[in-house]
N, C-alpha and C positions, 0 to 999 in steps of 0.2 A: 538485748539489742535485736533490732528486726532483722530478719532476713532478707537478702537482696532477692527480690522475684524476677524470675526469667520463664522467659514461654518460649517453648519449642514448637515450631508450623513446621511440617514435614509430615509427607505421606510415606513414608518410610518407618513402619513402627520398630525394625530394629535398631533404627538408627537413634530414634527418640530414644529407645529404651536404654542404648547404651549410654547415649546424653544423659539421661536422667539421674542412672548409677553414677556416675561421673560428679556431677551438679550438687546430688544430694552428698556424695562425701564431702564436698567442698561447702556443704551447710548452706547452699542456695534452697531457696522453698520452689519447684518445677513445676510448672503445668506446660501440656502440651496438647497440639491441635493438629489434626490431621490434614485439614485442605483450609482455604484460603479465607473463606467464609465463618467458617469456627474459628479461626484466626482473628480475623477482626473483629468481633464478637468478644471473644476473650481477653484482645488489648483494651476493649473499650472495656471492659466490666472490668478485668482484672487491674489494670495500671500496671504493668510490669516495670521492673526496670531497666532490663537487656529485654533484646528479640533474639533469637535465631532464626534463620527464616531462611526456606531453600526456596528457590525459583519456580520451581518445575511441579507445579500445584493444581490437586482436581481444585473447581469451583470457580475459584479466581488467583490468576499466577501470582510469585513471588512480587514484581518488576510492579504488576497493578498495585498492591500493598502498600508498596512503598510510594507511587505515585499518591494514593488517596492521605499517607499518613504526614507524610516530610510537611507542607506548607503548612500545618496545625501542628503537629505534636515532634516532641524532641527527644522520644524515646530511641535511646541508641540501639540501631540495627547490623548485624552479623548476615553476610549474605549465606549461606553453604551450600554451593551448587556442583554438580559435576562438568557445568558449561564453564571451563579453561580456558577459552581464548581472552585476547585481549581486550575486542570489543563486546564482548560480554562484562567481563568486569569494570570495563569502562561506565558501562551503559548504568550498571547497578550502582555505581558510588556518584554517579551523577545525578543519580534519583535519589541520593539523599543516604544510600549506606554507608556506614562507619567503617564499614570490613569486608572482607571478601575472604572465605577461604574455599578452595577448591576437595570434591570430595574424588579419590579418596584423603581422609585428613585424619589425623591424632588426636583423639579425644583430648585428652591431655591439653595440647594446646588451644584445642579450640577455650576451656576454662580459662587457662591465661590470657587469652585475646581479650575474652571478656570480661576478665579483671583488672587488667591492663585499660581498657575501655570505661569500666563505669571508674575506677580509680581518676582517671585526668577528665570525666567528662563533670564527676561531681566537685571536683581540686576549681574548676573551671566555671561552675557555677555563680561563683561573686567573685570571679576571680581577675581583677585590673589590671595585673602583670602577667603576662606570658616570660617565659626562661626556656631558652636553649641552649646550650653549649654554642658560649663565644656571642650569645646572642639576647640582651632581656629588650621586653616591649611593654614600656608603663603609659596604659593607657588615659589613667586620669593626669599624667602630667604629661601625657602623650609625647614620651622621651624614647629614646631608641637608643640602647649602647650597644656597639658592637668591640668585642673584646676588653670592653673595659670603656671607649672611648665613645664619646656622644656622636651621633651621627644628624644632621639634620637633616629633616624631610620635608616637603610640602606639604600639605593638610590633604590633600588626596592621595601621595602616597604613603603617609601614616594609614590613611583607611583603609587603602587597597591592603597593605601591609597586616594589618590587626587582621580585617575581615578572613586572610587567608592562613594566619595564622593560630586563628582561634579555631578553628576546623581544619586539623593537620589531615592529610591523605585524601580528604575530600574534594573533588574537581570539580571548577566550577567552569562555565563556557565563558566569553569575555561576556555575552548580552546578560549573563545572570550578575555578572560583578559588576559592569553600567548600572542594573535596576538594584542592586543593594549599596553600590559605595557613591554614586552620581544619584539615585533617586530618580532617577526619569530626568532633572532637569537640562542635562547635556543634551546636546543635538547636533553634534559633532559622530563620526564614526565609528565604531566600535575598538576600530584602533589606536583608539585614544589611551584602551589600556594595554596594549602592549607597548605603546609611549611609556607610559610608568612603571612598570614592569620593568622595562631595560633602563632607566632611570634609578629603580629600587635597588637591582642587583648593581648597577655601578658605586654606589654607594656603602652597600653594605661589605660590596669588596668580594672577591672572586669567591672563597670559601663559602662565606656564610651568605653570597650571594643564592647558591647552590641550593639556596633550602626549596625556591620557589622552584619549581619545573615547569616546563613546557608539556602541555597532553598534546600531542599533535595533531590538530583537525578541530580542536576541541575549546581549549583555555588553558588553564593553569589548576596546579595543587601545589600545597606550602607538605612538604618531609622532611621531618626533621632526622 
């Protein structure tokens, strides 16, 4: 059976290094890259299949990375930065990162993040039902039960719905959810989705209403 490939971008060579000891028990095949330029170089040749990827990079930053990689490739990204505030992490998972963990961090976990990660991003790959506790979403018969019972939706809060839940944690602004679930063709306000939105959660009921959040300033993420 192959190896899961994971690349490490970090100018920190101890920090790779202990990444690597870590990785290589857990039977990942590692390669690592010290600044941001050898970085993309070696996604492009390599194909990984996790990043880990800090911000704070000679050449070209973390944050550029990820803006050149998210519209073309769907390689799942781990941020690992020492920048902790909010709108920092904000800023990264809205360019398309899967994860954020702040350094200092636990080796240890950072592995399960990212096995926990390629685990539901490859479950997810032809995958037409979404399951959450109290919550499945069948997208080819495009049903929605909540607790057991069906719930109906309009056809654009089924999309808004999937779109946000097929990318858990990830935060989208309302203009990026207008351009994937309306397609450009609304010309109406962008508050058209937080119409549906508070429509969605009335529906799905106060609990499992709860998956969707509010980013404030921002848009919406679906947490499960």
């Amino acid at each position: 059976m192959a190896k899961n490939k994971i690349l490490i971008i970090d100018d920190d060579q101890q920090i790779c290094k202990i990444l690597r000891d870590y990785f290589n028990y857990e039977e990942f095949e590692v390669f690592v890259a010290h600044d941001g330029r050898e970085g993309l170089e070696k996604i492009n040749n390599l194909e990984p299949d996790v990043i880990i990827l800090d911000l704070m990079l000679p050449e070209k930053n973390g944050l550029d990375i990820c803006r050149e990689l998210k519209p073309h490739n769907q390689i799942p990204i781990i941020i690992l930065s020492a920048k902790n505030r909010e709108n920092d992490r904000i800023k990264g998972l809205e360019l398309g990162a899967d994860d954020y963990v702040t350094k200092p961090f636990s080796p240890r976990e950072v592995v399960l993040r990212t096995k926990n990660l390629l685990r539901r991003t490859k479950s997810e790959e032809n995958k037409e039902q979404l399951e959450f506790p109290g919550l499945i979403i069948n997208q080819e018969q495009r049903l929605v039960e909540v607790k057991g019972e069906e719930v109906s939706l309009a056809p654009k809060e089924f999309d808004l719905l999937w779109q946000l839940a097929s990318s858990p944690k990830t935060v989208f602004s309302r203009e990026k959810l207008l351009e994937l679930v309306w397609e450009f063709d609304y010309y109406g306000g962008i508050r058209t989705v937080d119409t549906h939105i508070k429509s969605i959660r009335n529906k799905l009921g106060a609990e499992v209403g709860e998956y969707i959040q509010t980013v404030w300033g921002i848009g919406y993420k679906f947490v499960d």
